[in-house]
C-alpha positions in Angstrom: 217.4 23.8 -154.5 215.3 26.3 -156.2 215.7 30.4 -155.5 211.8 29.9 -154.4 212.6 27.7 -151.5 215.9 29.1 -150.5 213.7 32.1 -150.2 211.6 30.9 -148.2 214.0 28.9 -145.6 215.7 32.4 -145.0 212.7 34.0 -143.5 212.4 34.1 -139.5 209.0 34.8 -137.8 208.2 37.9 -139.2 211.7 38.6 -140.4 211.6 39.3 -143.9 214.2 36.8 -145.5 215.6 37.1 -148.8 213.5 37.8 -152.2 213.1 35.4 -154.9 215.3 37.4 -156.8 218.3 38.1 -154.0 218.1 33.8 -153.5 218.3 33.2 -157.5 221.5 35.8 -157.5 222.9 33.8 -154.4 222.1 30.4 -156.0 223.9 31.6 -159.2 226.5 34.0 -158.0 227.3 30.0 -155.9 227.4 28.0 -158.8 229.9 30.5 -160.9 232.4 30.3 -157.8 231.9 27.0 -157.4 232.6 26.1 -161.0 235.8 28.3 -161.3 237.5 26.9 -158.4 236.9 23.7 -159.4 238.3 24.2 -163.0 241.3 25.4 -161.5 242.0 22.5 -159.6 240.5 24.0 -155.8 238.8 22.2 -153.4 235.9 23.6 -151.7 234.7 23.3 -148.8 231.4 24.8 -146.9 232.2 24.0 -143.0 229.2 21.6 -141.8 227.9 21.0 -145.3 230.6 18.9 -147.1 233.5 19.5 -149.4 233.9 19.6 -153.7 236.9 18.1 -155.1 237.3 16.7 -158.7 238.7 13.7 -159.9 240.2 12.7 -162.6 238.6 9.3 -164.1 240.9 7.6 -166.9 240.3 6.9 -170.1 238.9 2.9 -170.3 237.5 0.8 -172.6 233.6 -0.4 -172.7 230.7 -2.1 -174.1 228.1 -0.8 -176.1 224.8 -2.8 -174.2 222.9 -3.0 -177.3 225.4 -4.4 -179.9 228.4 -5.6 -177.3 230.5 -4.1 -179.6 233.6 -2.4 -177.7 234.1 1.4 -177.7 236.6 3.7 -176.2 235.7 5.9 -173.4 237.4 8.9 -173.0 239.1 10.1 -169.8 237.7 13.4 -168.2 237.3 14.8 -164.8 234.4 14.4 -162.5 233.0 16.2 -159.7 232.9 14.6 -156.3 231.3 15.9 -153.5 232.0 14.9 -149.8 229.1 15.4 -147.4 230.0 17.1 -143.6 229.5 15.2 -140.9 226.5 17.9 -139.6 225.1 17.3 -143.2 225.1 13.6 -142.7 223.9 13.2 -138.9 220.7 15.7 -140.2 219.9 13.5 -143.1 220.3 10.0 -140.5 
């Protein structure tokens, strides 16, 4: 979602809703919270929206397509995201 639109979704009737700017600070000020409790291992969860976990994905061997030759992937975490079941009856 971009700070435009998020701008634009806050604002009720003639309520004023958040500036560009204000959603772009929310949008960020989100991500860097987001991204630090993840790196510390935290779930996080947004009640009605869904959850953030990570996972950790081994290290496995595979194929490169173009020459078949095999190559050596390494392990890493990944970030998995759990939708809420009010999330999920909105988008059904």
């Amino acid at each position: 979602m971009d700070a435009e639109r998020l701008a634009r979704e806050t604002q009720h009737g003639r309520e004023r809703g958040l500036s560009k700017a204000d959603a772009k600070r929310a949008i960020e000020g989100f991500t860097v919270a987001t991204t630090k409790a993840l790196k510390m291992g935290d779930r996080l969860s947004l009640a009605g929206f869904g959850s953030f976990s990570i996972s950790k994905r081994s290290a496995r061997t595979g194929r490169n397509p173009r020459t078949g030759k095999e190559i050596q992937i390494a392990a890493k975490n990944v970030v998995k995201f759990k939708a809420g079941a009010e999330l999920s009856k909105a988008v059904n």
